[in-house]
N, CA, C and O of each residue as an XYZ file, in Angstrom:
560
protein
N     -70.148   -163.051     46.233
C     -70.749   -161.805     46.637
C     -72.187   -161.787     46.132
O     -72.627   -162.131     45.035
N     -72.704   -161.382     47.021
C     -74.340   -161.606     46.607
C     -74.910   -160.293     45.883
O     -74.163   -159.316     45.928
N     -75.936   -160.167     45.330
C     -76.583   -158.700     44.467
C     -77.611   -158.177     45.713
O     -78.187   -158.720     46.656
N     -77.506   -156.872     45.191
C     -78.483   -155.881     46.407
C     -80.130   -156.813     46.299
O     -80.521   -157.600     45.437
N     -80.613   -156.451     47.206
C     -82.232   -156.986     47.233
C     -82.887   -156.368     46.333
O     -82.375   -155.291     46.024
N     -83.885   -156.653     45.758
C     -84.496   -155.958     44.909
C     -85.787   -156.386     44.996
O     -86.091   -157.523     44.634
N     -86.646   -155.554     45.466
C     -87.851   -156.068     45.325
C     -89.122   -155.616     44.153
O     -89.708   -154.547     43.982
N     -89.242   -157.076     43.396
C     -90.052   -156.933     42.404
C     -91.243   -157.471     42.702
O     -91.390   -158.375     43.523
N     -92.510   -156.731     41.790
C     -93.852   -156.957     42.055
C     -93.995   -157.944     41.063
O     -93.477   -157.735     39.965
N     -94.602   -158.968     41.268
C     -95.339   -160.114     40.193
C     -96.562   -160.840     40.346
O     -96.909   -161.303     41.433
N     -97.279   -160.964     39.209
C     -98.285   -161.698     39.157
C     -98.353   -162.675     40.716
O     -97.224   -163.162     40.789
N     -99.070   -163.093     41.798
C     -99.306   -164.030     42.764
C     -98.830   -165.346     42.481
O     -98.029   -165.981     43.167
N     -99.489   -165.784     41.209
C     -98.508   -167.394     40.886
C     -97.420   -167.064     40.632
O     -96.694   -167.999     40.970
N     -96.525   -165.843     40.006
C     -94.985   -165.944     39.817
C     -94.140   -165.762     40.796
O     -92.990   -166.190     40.893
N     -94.745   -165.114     41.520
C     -94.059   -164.476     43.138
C     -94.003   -165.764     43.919
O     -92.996   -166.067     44.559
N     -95.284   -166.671     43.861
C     -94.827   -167.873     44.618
C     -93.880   -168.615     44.168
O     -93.022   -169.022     44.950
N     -93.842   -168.925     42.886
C     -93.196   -169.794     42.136
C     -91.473   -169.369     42.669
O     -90.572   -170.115     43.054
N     -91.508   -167.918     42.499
C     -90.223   -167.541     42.503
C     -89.566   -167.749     43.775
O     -88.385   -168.066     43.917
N     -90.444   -167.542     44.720
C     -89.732   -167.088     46.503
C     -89.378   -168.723     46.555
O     -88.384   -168.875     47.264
N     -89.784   -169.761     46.125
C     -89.994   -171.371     46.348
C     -88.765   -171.455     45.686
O     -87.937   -171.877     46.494
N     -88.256   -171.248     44.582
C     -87.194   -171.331     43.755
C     -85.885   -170.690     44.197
O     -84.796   -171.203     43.942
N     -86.075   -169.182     45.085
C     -84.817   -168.368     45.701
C     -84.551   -168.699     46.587
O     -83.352   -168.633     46.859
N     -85.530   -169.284     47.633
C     -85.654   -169.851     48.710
C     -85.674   -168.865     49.616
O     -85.857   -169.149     50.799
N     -85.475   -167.441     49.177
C     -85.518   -166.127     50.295
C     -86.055   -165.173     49.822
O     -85.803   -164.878     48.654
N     -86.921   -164.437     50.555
C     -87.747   -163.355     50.580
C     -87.126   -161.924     50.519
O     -87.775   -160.989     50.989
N     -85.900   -161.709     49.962
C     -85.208   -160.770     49.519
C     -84.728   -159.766     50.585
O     -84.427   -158.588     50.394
N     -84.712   -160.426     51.697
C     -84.358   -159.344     53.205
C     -85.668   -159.314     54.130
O     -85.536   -158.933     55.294
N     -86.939   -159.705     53.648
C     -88.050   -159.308     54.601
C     -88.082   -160.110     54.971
O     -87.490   -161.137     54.637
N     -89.264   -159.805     56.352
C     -89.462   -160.921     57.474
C     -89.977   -162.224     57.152
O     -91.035   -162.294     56.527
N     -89.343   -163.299     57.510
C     -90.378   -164.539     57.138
C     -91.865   -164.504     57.112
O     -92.573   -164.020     57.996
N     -92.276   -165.074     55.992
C     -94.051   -165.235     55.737
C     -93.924   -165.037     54.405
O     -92.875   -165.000     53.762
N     -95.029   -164.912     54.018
C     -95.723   -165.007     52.485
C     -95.488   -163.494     52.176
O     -95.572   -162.782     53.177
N     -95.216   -162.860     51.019
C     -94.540   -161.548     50.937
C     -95.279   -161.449     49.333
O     -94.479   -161.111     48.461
N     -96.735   -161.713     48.854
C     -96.998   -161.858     47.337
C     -97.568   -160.520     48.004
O     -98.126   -160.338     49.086
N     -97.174   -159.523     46.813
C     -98.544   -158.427     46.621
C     -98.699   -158.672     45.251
O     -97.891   -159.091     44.422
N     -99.980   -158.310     45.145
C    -100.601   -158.318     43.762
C    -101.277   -156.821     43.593
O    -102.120   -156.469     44.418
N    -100.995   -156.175     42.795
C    -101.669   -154.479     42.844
C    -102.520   -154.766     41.919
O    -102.887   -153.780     41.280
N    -103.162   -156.176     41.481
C    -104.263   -156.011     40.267
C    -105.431   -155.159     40.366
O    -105.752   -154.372     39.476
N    -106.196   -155.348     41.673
C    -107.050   -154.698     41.821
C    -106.844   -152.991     42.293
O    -107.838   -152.427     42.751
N    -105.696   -152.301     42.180
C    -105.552   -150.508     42.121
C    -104.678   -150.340     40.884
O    -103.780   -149.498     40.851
N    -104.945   -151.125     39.902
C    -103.725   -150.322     38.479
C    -104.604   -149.465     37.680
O    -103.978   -148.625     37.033
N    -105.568   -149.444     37.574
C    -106.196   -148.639     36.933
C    -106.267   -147.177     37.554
O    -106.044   -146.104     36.994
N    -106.649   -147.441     38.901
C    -106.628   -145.831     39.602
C    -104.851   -145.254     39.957
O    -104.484   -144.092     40.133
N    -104.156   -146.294     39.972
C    -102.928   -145.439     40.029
C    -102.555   -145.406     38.675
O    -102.070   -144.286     38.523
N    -102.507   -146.078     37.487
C    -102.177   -145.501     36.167
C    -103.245   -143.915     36.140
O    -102.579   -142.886     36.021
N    -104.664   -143.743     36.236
C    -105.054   -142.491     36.241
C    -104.469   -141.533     36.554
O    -104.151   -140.558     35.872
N    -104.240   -141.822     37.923
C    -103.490   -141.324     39.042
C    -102.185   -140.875     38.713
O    -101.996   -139.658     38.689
N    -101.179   -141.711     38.436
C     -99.867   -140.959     37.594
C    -100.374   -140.495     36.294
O     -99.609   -139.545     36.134
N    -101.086   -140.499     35.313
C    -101.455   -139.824     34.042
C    -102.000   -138.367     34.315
O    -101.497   -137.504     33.595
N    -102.946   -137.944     35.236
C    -102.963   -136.994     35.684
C    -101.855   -136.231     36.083
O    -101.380   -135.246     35.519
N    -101.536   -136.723     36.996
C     -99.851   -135.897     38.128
C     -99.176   -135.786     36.589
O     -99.529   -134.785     35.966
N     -98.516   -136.432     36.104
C     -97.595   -136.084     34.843
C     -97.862   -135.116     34.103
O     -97.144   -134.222     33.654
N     -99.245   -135.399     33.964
C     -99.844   -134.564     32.249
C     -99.693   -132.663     33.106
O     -98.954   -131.795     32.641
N    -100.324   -132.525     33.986
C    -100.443   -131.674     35.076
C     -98.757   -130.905     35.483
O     -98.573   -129.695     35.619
N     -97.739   -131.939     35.605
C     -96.340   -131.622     35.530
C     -96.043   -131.072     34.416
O     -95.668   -129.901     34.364
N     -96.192   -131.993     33.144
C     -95.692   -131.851     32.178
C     -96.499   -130.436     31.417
O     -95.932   -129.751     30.566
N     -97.737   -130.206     31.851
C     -98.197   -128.684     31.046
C     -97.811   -127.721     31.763
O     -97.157   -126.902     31.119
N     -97.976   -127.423     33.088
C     -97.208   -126.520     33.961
C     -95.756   -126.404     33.897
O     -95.262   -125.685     33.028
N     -95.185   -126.893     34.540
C     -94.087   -126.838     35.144
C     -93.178   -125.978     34.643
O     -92.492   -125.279     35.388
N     -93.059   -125.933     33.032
C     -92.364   -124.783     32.936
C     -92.953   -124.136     31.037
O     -92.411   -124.290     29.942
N     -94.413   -123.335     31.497
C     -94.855   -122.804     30.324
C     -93.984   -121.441     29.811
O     -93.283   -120.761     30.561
N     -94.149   -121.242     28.637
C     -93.207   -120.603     28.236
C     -91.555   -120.834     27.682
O     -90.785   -120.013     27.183
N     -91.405   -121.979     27.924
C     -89.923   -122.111     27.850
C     -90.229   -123.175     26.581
O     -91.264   -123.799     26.349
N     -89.092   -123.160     25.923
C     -88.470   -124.501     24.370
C     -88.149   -125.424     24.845
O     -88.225   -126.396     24.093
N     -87.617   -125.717     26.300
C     -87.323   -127.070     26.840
C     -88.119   -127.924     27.942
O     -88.632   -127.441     28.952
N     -88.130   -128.950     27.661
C     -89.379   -129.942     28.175
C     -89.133   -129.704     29.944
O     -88.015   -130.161     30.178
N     -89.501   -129.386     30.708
C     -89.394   -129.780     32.187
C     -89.002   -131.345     32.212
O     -89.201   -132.286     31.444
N     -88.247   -131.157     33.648
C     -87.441   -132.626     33.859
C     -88.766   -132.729     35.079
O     -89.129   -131.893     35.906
N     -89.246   -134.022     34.803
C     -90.439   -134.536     36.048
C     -89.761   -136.104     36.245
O     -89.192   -136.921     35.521
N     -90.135   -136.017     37.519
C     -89.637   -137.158     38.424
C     -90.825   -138.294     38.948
O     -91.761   -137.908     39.648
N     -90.718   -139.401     38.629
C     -92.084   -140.071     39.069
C     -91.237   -141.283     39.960
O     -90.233   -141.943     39.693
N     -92.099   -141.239     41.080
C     -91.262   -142.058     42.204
C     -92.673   -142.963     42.560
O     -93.847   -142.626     42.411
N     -92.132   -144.178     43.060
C     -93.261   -145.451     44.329
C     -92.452   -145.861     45.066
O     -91.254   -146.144     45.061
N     -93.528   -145.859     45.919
C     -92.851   -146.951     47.206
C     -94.105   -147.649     47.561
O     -95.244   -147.189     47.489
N     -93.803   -148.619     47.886
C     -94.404   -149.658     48.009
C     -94.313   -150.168     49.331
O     -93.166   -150.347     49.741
N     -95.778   -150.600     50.521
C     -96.032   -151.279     51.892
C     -96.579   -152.155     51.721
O     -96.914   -152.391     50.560
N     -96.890   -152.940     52.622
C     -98.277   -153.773     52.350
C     -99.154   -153.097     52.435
O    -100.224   -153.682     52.273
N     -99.222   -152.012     52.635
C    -100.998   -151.139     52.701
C    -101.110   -150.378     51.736
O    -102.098   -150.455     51.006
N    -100.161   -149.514     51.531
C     -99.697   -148.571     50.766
C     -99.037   -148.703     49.303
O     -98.249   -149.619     49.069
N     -99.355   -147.845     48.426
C     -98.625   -147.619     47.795
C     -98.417   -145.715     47.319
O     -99.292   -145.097     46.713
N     -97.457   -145.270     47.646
C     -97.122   -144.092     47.850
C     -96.536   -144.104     46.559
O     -95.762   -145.011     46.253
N     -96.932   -142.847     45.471
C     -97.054   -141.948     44.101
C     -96.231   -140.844     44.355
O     -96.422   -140.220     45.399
N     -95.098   -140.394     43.363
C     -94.836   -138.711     43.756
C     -94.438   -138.416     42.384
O     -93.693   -139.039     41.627
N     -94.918   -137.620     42.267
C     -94.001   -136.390     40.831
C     -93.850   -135.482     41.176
O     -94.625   -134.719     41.753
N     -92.355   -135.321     40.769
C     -91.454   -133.842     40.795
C     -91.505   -133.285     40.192
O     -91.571   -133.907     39.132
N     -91.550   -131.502     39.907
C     -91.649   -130.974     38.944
C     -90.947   -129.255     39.254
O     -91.112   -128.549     40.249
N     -90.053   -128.935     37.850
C     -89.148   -127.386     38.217
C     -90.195   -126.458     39.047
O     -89.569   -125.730     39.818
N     -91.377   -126.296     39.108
C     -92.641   -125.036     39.023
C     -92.204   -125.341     40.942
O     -91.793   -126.262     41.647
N     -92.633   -123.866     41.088
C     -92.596   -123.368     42.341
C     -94.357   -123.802     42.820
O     -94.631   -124.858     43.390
N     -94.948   -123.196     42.604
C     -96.613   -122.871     42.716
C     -97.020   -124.303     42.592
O     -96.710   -125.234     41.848
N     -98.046   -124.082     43.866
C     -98.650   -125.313     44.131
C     -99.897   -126.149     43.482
O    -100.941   -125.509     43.355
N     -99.895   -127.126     43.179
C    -101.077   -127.767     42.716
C    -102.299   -127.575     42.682
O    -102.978   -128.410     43.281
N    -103.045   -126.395     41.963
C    -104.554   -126.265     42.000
C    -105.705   -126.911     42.241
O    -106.193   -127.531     41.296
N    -106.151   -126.917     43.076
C    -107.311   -128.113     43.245
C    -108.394   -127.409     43.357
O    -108.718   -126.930     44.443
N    -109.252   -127.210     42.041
C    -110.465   -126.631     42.267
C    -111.577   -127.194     41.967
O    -111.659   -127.801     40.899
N    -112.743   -127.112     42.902
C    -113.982   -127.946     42.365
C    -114.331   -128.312     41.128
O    -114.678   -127.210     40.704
N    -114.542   -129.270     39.976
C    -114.697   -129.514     38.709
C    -116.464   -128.144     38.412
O    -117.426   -127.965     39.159
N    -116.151   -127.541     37.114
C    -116.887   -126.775     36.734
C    -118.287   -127.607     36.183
O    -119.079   -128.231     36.890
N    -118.327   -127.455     35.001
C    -119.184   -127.802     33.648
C    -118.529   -129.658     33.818
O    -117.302   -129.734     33.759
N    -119.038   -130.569     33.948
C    -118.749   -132.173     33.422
C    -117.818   -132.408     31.925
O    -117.042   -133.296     31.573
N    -118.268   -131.282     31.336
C    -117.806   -131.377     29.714
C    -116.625   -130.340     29.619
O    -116.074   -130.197     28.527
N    -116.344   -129.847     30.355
C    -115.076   -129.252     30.319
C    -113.968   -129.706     30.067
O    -113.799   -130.707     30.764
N    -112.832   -129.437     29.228
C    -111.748   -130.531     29.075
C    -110.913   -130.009     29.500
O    -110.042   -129.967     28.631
N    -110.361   -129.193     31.010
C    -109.649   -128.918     31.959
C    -110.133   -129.142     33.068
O    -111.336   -129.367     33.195
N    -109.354   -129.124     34.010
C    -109.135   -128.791     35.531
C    -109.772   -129.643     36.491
O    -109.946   -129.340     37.671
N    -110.238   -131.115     35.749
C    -110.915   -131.908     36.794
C    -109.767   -133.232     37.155
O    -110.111   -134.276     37.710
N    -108.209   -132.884     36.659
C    -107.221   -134.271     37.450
C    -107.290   -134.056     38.807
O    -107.966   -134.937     39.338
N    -106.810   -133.141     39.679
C    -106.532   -133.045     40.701
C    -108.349   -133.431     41.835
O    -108.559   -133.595     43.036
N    -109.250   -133.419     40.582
C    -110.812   -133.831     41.499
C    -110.674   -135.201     41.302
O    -111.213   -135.865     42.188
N    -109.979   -136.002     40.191
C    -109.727   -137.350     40.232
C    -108.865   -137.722     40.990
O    -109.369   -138.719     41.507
N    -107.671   -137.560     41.504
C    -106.849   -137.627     41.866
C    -107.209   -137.495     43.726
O    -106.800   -138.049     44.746
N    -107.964   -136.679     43.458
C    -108.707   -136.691     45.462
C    -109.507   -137.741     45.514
O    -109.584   -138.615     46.377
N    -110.175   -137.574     44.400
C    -111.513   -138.637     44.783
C    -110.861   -140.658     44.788
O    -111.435   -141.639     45.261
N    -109.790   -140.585     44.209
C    -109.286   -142.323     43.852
C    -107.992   -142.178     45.161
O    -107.404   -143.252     45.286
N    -107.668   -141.491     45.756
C    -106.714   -141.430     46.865
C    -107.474   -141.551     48.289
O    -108.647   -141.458     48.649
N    -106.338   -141.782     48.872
C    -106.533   -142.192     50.207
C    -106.160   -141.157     50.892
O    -106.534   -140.972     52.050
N    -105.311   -140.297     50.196
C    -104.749   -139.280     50.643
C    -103.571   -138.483     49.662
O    -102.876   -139.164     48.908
N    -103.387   -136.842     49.742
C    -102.688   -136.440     48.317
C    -102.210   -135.220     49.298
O    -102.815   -135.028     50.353
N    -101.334   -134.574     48.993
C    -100.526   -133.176     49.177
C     -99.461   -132.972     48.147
O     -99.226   -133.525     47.072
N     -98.608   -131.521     49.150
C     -97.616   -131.590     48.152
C     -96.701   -131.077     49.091
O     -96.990   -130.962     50.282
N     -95.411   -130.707     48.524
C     -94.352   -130.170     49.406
C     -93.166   -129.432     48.425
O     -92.593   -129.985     47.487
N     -92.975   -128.176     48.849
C     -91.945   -127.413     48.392
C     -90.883   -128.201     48.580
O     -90.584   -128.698     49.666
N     -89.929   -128.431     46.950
C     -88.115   -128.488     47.295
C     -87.283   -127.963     46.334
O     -87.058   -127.924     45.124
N     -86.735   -127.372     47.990
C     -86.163   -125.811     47.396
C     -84.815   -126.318     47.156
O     -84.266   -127.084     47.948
N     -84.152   -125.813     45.836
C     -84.372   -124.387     45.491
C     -85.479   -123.843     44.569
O     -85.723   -122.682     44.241
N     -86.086   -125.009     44.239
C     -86.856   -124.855     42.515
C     -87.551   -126.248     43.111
O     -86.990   -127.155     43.727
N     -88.958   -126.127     42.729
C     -90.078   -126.824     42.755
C     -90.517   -127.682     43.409
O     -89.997   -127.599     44.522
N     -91.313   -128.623     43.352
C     -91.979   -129.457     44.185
C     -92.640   -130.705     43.886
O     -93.030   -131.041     42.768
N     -92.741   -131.353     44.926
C     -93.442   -132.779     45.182
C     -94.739   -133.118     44.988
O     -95.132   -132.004     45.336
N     -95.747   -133.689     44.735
C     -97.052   -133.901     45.077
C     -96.806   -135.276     45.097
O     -96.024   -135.814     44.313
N     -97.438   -135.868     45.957
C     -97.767   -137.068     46.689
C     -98.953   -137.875     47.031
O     -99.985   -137.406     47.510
N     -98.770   -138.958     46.791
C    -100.151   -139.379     46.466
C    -100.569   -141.185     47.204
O    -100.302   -142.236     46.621
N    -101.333   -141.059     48.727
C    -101.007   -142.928     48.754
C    -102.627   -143.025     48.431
O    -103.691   -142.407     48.465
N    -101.999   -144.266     48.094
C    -103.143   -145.463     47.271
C    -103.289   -146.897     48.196
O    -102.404   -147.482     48.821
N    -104.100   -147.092     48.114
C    -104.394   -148.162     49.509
C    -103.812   -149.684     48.142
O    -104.036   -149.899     46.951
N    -103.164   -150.250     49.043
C    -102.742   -151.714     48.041
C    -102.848   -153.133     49.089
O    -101.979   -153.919     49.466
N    -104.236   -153.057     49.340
C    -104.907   -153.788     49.768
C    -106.255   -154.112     49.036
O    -107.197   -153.381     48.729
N    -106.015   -155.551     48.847
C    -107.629   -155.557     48.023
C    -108.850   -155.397     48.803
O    -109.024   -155.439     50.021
N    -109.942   -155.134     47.493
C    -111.583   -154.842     48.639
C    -111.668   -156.471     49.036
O    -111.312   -157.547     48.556
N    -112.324   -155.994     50.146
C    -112.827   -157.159     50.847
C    -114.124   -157.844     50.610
O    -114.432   -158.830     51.279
């Protein structure tokens, strides 16, 4: 009996090394199947450090117990699609950055400006999604 597919991201030399060694591309179509996200880890580590920190101070002020936040990827060849879940009803503030030296309210101006694209989406009964794709294609 064989194990579910699993697709893992690796360094370009390990991914070759490996697919040469499994001899199969884990269910996808024949061809070369290496992604390398070296060149977007920095803007999607931002990118989830924001969404979290942003979850994790909102989501449920006032209360003794930590909010449960959800951090999800999916992964295309073009794409790489970001989401955090969070209890809070109310939607993600996105307001123009004030003062430069301010030490609030400029994730969601990072978070536009390093995306390809960002929203969010109510799920009910209690809180919501924000979403986030990231191009995972290198510059040319």
């Amino acid at each position: 009996m064989s194990s579910p597919a699993q697709h893992v991201l690796r360094p370009p030399s390990e991914a070759a090394a490996h697919a040469s060694a499994s001899g199969t591309s884990h269910g996808l179509p024949p061809g070369p199947h290496i992604w390398s996200l070296d060149h977007c880890c920095e803007d999607t580590t931002l990118v989830i450090t924001e969404l979290t920190a942003n979850a994790a101070t909102h989501a449920a002020p006032g209360t003794s117990s930590a909010p449960e936040v959800r951090l999800g990827f999916r992964l295309n060849p073009t794409h790489l699609l970001v989401t955090v879940s969070d209890p809070d009803d109310h939607p993600p503030v996105h307001a123009p950055a004030g003062s430069p030296l301010e030490e609030h309210g400029r994730g969601l101006c990072i978070v536009d400006a390093l995306s390809e694209e960002w929203g969010w989406t109510p799920c009910p009964p209690a809180g919501k999604t924000v979403r986030v794709r990231l191009s995972a294609c290198p510059p040319l």
